[in-house]
C-alpha atoms as one frame of an Amber mdcrd trajectory, in Angstrom:
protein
   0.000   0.000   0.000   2.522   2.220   0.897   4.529   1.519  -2.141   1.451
   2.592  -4.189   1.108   5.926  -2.221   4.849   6.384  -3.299   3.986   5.726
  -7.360   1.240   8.074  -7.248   3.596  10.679  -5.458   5.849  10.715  -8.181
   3.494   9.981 -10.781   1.693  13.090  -9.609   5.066  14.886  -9.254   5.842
  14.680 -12.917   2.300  14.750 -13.962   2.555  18.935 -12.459   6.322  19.315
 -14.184   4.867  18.270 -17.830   1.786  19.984 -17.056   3.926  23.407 -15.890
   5.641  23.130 -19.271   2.568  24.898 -20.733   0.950  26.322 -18.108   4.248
  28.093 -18.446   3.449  29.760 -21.376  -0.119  30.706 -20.332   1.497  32.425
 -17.349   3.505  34.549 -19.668   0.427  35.548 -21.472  -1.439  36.650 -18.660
   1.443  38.778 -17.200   2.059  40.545 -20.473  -1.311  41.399 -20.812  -1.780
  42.043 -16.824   1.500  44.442 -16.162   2.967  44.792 -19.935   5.742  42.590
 -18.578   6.810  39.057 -19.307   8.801  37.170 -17.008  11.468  34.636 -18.337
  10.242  31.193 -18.957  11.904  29.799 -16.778  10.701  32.055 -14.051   7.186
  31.208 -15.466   7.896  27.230 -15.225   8.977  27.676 -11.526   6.065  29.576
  -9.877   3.575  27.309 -11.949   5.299  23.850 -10.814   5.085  25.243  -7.615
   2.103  26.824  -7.300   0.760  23.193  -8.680   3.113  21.307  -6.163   1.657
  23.871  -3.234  -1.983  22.947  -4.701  -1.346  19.074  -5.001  -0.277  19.250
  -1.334  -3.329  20.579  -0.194  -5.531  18.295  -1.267  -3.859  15.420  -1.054
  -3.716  16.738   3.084  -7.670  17.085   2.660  -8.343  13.735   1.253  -6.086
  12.102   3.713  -8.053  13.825   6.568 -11.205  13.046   4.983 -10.417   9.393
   4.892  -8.784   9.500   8.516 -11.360  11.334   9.957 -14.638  10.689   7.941
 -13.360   7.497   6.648 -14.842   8.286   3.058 -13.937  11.069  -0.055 -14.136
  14.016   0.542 -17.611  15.547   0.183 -18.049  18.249  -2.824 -18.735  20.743
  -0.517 -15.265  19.903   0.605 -13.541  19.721  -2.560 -14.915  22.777  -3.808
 -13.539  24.842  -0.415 -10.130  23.151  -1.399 -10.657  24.336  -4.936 -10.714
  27.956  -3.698  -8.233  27.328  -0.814  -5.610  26.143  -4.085  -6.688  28.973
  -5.979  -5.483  31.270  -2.771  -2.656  29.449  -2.651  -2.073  29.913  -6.105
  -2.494  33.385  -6.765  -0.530  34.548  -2.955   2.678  32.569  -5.272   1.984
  34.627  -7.942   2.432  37.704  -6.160   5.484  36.194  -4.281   7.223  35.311
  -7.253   6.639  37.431  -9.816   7.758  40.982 -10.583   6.417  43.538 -13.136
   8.893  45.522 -15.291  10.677  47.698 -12.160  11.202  44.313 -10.240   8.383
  45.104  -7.746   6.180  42.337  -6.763   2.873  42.587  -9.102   0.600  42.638
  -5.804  -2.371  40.142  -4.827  -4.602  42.155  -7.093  -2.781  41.666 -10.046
  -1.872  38.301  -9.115  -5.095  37.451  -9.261  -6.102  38.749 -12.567  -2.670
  36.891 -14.227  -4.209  33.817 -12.320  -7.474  34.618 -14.013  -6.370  34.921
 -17.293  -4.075  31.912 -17.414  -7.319  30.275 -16.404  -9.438  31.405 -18.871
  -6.635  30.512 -21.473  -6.571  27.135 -20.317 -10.246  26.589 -19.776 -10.501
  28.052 -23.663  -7.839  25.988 -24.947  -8.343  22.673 -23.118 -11.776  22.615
 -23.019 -11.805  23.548 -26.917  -9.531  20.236 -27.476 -11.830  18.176 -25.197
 -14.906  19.375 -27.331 -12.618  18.198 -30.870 -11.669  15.465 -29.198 -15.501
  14.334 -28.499 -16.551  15.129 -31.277 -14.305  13.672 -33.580 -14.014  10.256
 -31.753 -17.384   9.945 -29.799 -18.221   9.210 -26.457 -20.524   6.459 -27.368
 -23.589   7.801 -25.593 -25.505   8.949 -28.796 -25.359   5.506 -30.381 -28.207
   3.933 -28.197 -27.737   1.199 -26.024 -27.186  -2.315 -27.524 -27.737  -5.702
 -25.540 -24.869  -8.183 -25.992
């Protein structure tokens, strides 16, 4: 058991350093248009891995004290507080780590608008491939159901 814990550790580990590899980019975006400033890629790739690493943490500390304590998943009343206890998270390591053109920290305001952009850049751009994706290869639902 504890050996599987480990796999999905590390699984989820490099699951958030592939994934920061273009959430990267959408960071970028949504500083350049928030503060007219664009902070190196690198830069970019570090506060999202661990802004997702901070986020992963979390709940993976809520579900662990949901299953301790309630013995079951967490509720979605729960997961959605988490959601907007990540997106905190989140957006107070955007301010921390980035800095508009002068080197000043961007400020929680700000941060949160870059955090809302590279959101609504994501949700656009993944959500747009999920809808190609579903409706080039299916989902099987539409095709009626068919005894064996």
């Amino acid at each position: 058991m504890f050996a599987k814990f480990i796999g999905q550790v590390v699984g989820a580990i490099l699951a958030a350093g592939i994934m920061s590899l273009i959430i990267a980019l959408f960071l970028q975006l949504g500083m350049k248009l928030v503060t007219k400033s664009k902070p190196s890629y690198g830069k970019a790739y570090n506060t999202s891995f661990i802004s997702m690493l901070a986020g992963g943490l979390i709940q993976l500390v809520v579900r662990g004290l949901s299953l301790l304590i309630l013995g079951t998943e967490p509720s979605i009343v729960i997961r959605v507080l988490t959601g907007l206890l990540t997106t905190y998270v989140t957006i107070v390591i955007y301010e921390a780590m980035l800095r508009d053109r002068d080197g000043n920290k961007i400020g929680f305001g700000k941060a949160f608008l870059v955090w809302l952009v590279q959101f609504v850049i994501s949700l656009l751009i993944f959500g747009g491939l999920a809808l190609i994706i579903v409706l080039i290869f299916g989902t099987g639902i539409f095709k009626g159901f068919q005894p064996q």
